[in-house]
DRENTI-980860 format. One line per field, with one value per residue (C-alpha): residue number from 1; y, x, z; residue in three letters. Coordinates in pm, 1 decimal. Example, Ala and Ser with C-alpha at 12.3 -4.5 7.8 and 13.67 -1.06 7.14 Angstrom:
2
num = [1; 2]
north = [-450.0; -106.0]
east = [1230.0; 1367.0]
up = [780.0; 714.0]
residuo = [ALA; SER]
END
This chain:
346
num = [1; 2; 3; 4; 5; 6; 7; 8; 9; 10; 11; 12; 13; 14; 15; 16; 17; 18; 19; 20; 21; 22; 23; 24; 25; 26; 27; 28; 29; 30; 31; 32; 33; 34; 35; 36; 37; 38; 39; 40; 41; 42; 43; 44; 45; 46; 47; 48; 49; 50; 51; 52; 53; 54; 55; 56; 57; 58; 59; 60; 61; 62; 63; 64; 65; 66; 67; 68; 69; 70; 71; 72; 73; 74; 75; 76; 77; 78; 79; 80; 81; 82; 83; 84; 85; 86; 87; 88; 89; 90; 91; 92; 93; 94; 95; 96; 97; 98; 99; 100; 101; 102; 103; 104; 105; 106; 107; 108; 109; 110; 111; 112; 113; 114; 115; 116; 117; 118; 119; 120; 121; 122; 123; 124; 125; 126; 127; 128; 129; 130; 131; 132; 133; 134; 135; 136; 137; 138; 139; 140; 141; 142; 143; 144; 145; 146; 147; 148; 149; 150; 151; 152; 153; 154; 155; 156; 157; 158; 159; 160; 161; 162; 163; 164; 165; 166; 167; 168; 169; 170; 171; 172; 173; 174; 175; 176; 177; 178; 179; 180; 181; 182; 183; 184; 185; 186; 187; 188; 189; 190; 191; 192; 193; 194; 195; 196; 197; 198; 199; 200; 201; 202; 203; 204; 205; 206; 207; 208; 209; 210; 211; 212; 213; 214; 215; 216; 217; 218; 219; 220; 221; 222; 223; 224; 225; 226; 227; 228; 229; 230; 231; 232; 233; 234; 235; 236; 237; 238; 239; 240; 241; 242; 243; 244; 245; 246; 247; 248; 249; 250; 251; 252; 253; 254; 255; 256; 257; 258; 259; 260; 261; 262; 263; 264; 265; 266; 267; 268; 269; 270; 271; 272; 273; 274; 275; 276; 277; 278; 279; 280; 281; 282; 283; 284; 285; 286; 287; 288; 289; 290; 291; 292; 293; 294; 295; 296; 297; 298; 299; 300; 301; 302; 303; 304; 305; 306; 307; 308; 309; 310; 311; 312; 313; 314; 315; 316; 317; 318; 319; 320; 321; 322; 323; 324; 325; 326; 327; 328; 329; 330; 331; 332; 333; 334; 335; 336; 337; 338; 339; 340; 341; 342; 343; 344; 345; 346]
north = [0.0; 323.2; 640.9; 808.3; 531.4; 510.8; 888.4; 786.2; 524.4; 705.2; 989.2; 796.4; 644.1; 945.7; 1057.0; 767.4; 699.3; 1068.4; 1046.5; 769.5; 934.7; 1281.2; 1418.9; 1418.2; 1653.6; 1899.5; 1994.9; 2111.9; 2359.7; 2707.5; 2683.8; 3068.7; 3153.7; 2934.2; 3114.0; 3424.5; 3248.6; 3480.1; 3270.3; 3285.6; 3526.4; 3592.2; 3544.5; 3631.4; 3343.2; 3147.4; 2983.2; 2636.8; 2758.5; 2656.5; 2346.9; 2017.2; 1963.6; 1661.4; 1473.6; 1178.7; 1220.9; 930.6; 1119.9; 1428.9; 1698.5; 1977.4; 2190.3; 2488.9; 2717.2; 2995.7; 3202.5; 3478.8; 3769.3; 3807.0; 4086.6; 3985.3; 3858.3; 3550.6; 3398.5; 3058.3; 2842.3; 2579.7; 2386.1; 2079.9; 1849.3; 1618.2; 1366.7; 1130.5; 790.8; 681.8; 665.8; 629.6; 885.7; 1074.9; 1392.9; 1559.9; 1844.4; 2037.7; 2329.3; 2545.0; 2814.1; 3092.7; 3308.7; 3590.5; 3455.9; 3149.6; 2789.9; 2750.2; 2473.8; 2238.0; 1929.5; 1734.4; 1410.1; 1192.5; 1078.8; 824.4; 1036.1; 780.5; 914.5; 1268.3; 1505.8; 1680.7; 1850.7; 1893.6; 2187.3; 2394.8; 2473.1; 2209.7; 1998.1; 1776.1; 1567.7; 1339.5; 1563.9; 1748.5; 2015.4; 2188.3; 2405.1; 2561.7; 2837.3; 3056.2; 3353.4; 3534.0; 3618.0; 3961.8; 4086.8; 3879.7; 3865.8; 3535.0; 3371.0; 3059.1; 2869.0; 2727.4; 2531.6; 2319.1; 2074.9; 1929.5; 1776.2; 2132.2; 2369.6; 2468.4; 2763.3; 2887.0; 3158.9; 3328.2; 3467.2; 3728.4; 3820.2; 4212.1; 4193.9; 4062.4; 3687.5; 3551.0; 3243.1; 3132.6; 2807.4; 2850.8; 2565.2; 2493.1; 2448.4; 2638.8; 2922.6; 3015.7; 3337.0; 3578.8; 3779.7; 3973.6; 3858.8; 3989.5; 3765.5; 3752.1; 3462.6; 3286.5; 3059.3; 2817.4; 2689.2; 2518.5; 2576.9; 2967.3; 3121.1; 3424.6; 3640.8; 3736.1; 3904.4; 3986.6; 3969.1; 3658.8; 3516.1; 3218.3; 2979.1; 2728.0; 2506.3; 2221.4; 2091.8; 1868.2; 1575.5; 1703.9; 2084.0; 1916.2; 1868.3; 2200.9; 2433.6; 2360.1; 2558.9; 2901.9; 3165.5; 3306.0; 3569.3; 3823.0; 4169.1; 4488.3; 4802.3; 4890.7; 4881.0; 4769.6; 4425.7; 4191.3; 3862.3; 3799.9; 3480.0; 3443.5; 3078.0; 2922.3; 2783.2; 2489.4; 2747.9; 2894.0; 3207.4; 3364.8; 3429.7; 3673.9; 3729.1; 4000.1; 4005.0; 4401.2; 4422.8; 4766.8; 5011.3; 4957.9; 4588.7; 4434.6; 4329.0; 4322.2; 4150.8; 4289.9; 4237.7; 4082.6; 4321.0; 4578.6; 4358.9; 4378.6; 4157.9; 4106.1; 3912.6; 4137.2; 3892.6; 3516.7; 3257.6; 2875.3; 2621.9; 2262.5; 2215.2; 2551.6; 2909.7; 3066.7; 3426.7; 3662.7; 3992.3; 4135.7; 4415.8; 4408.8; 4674.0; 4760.0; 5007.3; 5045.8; 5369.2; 5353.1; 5149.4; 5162.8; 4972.3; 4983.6; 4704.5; 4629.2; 4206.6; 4114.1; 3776.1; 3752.5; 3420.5; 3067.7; 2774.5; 2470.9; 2142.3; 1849.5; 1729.1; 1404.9; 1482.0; 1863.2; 2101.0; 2392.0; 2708.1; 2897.7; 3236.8; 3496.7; 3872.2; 4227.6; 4450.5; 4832.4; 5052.0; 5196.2; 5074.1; 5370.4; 5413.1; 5734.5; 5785.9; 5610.1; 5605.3; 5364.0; 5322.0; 4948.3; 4800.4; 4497.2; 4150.2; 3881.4; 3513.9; 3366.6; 3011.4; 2877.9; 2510.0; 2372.5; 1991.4; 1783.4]
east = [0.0; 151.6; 139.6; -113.8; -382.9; -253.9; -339.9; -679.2; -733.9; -625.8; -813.3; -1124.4; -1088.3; -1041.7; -1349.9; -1533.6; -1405.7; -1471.7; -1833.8; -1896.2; -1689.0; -1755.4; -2089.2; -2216.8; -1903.6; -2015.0; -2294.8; -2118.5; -1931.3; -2081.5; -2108.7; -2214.4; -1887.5; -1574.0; -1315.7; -1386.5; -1452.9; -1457.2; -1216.4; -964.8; -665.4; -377.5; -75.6; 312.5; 514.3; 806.4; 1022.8; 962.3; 581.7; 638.7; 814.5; 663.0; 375.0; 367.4; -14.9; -117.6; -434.9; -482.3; -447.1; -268.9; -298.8; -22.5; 85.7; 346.8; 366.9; 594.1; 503.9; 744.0; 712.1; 1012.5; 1178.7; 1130.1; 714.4; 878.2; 692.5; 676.4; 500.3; 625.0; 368.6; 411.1; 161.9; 263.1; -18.2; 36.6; -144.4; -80.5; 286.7; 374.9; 244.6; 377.3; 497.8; 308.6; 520.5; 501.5; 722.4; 566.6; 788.0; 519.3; 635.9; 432.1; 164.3; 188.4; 277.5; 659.1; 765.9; 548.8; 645.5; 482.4; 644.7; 509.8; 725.0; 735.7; 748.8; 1006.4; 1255.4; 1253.5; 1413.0; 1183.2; 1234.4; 987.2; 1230.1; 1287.2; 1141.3; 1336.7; 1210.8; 1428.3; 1285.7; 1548.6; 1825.6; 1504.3; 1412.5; 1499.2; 1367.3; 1524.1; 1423.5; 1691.8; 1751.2; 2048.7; 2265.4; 2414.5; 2102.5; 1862.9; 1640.3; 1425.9; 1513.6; 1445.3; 1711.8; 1504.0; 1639.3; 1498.0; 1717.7; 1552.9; 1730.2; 1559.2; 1533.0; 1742.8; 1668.7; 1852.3; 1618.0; 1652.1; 1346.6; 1387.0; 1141.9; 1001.0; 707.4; 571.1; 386.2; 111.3; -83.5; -400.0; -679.8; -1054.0; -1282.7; -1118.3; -753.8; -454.6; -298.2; 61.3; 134.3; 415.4; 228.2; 572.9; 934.9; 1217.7; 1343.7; 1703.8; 1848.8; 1943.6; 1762.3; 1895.4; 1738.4; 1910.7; 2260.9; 2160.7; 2190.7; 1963.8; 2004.7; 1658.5; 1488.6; 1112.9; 883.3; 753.3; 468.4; 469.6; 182.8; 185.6; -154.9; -301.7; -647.1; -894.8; -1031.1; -1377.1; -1318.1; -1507.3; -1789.3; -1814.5; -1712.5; -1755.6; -1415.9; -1212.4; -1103.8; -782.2; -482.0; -210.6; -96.5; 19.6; 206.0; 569.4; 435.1; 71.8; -23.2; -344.3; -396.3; -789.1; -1017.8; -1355.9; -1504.0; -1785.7; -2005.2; -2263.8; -2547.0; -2424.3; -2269.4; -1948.1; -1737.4; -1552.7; -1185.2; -877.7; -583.1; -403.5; 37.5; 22.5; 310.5; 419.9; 511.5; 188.1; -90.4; -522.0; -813.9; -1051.8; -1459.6; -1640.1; -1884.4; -1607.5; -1515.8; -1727.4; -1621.1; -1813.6; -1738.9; -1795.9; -1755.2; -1756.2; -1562.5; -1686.1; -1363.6; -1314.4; -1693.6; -1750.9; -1833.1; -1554.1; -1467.4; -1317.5; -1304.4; -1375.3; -1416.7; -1289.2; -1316.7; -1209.6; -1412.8; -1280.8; -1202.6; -852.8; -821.2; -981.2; -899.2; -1056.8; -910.1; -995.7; -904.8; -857.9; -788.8; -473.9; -444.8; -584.0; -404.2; -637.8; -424.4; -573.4; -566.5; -746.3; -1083.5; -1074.2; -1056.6; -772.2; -763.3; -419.9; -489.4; -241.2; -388.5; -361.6; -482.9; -547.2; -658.2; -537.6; -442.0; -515.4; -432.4; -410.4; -86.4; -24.4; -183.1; -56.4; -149.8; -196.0; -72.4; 4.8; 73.6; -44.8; -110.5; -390.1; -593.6; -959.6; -1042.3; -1348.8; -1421.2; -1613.4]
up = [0.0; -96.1; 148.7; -67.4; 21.5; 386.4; 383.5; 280.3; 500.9; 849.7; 758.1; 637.0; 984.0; 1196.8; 1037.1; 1099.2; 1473.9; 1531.9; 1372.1; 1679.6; 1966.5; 1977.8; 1855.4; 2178.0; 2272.4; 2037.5; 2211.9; 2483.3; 2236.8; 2151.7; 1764.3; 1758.3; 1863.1; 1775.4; 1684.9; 1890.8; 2192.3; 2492.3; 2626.0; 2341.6; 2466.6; 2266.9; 2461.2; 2373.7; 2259.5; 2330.3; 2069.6; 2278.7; 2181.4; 1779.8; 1856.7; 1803.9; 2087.9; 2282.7; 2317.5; 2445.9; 2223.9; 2047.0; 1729.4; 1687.3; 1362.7; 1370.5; 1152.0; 1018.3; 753.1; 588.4; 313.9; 164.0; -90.1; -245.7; -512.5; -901.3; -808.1; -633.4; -389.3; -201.1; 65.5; 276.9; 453.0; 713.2; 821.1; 1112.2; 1169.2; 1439.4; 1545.2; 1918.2; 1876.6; 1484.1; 1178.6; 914.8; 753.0; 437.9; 367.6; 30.2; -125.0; -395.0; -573.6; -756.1; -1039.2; -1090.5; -911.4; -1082.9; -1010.0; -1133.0; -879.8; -630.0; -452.8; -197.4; -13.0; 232.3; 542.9; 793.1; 1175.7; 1238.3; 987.6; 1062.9; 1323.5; 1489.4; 1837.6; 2125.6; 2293.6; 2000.0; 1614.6; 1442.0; 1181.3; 925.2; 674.8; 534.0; 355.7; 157.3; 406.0; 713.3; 931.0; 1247.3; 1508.0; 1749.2; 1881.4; 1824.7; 2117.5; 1958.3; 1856.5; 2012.2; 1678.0; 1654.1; 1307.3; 1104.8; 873.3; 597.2; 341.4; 88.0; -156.0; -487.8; -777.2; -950.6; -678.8; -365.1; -124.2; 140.7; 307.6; 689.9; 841.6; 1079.9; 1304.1; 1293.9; 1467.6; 1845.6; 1730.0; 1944.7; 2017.5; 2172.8; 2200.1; 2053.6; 1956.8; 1665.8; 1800.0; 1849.4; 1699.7; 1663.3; 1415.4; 1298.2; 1061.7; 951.3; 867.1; 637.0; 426.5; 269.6; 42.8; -240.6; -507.6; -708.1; -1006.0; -1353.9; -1161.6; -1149.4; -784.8; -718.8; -446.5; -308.2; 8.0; 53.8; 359.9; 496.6; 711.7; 965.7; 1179.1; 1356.4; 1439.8; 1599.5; 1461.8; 1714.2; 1497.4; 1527.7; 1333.0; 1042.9; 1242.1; 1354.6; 1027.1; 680.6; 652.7; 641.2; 481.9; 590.5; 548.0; 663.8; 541.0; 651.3; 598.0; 713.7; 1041.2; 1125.9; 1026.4; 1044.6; 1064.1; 967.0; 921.3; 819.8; 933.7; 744.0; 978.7; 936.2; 916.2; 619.0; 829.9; 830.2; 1215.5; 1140.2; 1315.8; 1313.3; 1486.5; 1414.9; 1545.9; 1551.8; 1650.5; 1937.5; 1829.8; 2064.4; 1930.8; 1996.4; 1906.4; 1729.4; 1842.4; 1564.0; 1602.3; 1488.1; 1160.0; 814.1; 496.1; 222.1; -72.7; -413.4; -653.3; -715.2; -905.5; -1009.0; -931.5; -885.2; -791.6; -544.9; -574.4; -379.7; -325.3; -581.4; -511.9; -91.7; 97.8; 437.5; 736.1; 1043.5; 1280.0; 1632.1; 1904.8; 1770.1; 1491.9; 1118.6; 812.7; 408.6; 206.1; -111.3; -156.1; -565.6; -684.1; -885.7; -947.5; -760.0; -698.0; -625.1; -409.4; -412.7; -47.4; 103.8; 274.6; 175.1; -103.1; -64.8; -256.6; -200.7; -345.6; -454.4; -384.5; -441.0; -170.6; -168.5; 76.7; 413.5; 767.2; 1061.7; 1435.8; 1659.6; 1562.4; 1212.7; 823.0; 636.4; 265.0; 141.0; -225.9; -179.3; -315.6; -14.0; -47.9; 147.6; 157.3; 124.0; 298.1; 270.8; 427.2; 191.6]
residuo = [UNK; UNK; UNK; UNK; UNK; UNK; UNK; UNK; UNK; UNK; UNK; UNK; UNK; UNK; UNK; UNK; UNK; UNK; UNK; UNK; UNK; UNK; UNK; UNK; UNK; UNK; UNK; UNK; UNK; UNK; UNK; UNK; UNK; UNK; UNK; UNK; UNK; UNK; UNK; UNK; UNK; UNK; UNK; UNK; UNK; UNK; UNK; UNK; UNK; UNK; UNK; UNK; UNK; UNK; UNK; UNK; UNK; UNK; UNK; UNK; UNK; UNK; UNK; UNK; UNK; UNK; UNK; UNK; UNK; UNK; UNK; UNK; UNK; UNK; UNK; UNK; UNK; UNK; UNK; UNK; UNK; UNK; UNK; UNK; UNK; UNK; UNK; UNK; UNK; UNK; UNK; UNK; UNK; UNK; UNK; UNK; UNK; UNK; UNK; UNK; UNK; UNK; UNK; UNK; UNK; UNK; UNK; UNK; UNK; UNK; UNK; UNK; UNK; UNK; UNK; UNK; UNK; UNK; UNK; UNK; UNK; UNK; UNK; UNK; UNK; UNK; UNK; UNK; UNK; UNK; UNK; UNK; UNK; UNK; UNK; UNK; UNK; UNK; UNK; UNK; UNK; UNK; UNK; UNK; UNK; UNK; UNK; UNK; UNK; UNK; UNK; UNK; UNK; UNK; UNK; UNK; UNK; UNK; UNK; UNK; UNK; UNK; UNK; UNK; UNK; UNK; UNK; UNK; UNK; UNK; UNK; UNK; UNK; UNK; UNK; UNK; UNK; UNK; UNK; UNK; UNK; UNK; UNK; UNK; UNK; UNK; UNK; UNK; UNK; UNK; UNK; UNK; UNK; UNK; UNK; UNK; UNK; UNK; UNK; UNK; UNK; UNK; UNK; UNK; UNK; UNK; UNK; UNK; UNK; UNK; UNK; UNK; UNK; UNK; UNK; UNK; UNK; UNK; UNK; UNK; UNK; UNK; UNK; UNK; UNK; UNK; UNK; UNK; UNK; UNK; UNK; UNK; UNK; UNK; UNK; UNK; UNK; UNK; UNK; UNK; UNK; UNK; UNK; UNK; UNK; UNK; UNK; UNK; UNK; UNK; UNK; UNK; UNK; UNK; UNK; UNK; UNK; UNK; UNK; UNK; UNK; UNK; UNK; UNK; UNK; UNK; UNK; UNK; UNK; UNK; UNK; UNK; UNK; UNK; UNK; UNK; UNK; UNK; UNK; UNK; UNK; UNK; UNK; UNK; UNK; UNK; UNK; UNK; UNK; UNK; UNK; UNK; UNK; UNK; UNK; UNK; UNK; UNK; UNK; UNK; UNK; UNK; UNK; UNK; UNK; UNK; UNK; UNK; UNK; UNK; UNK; UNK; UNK; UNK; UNK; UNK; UNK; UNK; UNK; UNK; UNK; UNK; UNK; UNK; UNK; UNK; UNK; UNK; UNK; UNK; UNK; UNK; UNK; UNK; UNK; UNK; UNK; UNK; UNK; UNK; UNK; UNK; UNK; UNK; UNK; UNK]
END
């Protein structure tokens, strides 16, 4: 049996065995209000915090992704999926290299847990001599970074992301939530034996999924972008009713960060697009009304990227965004190039 049907069958059973376990859980789970639970706190992070979490769940869904911006229209996305069973499970972990918006490079390999390095103490992942990932601090500065390199018979990257920005975490019914929502990114890419220096801006999360999200959301629709300075993370959940949660997260100027009320968050979806069997959004309007903070984006689809995935359907979408960004003591004008994703469970 090759890893793509094992991948089928584990998740076909988690779905089943979570079908049978947990529905009556759910009830005790406010579906009005998942991801802005009142209890759901952002807190500052630790670089221990985006390590690899210990569970004695019986099954275990983690996750990490980097995205970066890069000079020439470069862009790229490294994504990790760690799914564990009791104590064995695997790595899906895919690199996609975007010119112009558009697909150039994409590989995804599948990975026994057994033969990778992964640490529990620190953010260090290696997947046989294909990718690496680590997290530190540096003791002169005392910038948080990430080594990231990727080797491919095609492709090899050696990129460093350096932290600009206060990242923050926090637990609402549908998991945990690491992000970073702003690096800079300096490098080089090789490609046909030709190394190109590079640097860009980059984004970074970290997540942990309960088996029963599916059961709670038909999906999300997420992304990140900013100015020089003020940056927000936002998220707009699908729920079973056919409604949208809304959720924005705004770094702002003084490097800390606040959550923003629903109540204080409008996005509507302009325009439409039929793919792969959906209607999914193509052009959005998103605003922020608060005492001291106000945003008017404009959200246009450049291009779409549809990934097959087991169980799901994933839409990574490559974006230009206009508009401004305002606090007290800050304007900042938007045009901007920003990658975000659409899941839906099927």
């Amino acid at each position: 049996m090759n890893y793509r049907k094992i991948t089928c069958v584990l998740i076909t059973g988690i779905i089943l065995f979570a079908s049978t376990v947990i529905s009556g859980d759910l009830d005790t789970i406010d579906q009005k209000s998942m991801i802005n639970d009142p209890l759901f706190n952002p807190q500052n992070i630790t670089l221990q915090d985006d390590a690899f979490h210990r569970s004695s769940r019986l099954f275990h869904l983690e996750t990490w992704y980097f995205d970066a911006k890069l000079v020439d229209n470069i862009s790229l996305v490294i994504v990790i999926c760690l799914f564990q069973v009791h104590k064995t499970g695997f790595i899906l972990h895919g690199f996609y290299l975007y010119n112009n918006s558009s697909v150039e490079f994409s590989e995804r390999k599948i990975t026994r847990l057994k033969n990778c390095d992964i640490s529990y103490d620190i953010p260090s992942i290696t997947i046989d001599d294909n990718l690496h990932i680590e997290g530190w601090i540096d003791d002169k500065t005392d910038q948080w970074k990430y080594n990231i390199t990727y080797n491919d018979e095609l492709i090899q990257t050696k990129l460093v992301f350096t932290k600009t920005v206060n990242g923050w975490k926090g637990e609402h019914a549908l998991g945990w939530w690491l992000a970073i929502p702003h690096f800079s990114v300096k490098g080089t890419i090789v490609k046909e034996n030709k190394e190109t220096t590079v640097s860009g801006r980059g984004y970074h999360d970290h997540n942990i999924y309960p088996v029963y999200v599916p059961f709670l959301t038909n999906g999300y629709h997420f992304g990140s972008f900013g100015g020089e300075i003020l940056q927000v993370t936002w998220a707009r959940i699908e729920t079973k009713e056919n409604k949208s949660e809304l959720f924005a997260i705004i770094t702002k100027e003084d490097m800390n960060f606040s959550l923003i009320d629903q109540s204080d968050i409008s996005f509507e979806i302009l325009d439409t697009i039929y793919d792969h069997g959906s209607y999914i959004p193509k052009t959005c309007r998103l605003q922020i009304d608060t005492d001291t903070i106000q945003a008017n984006l404009t959200i246009e689809t450049l291009t779409i990227h549809f990934i097959k995935v087991t169980g799901l359907r994933y839409w990574r979408y490559h974006l230009h965004i206009t508009g401004f960004i305002s606090s007290p003591s800050l304007y900042e004008t938007i045009n901007t190039t920003e990658i975000s994703e659409l899941l839906r469970f099927i």
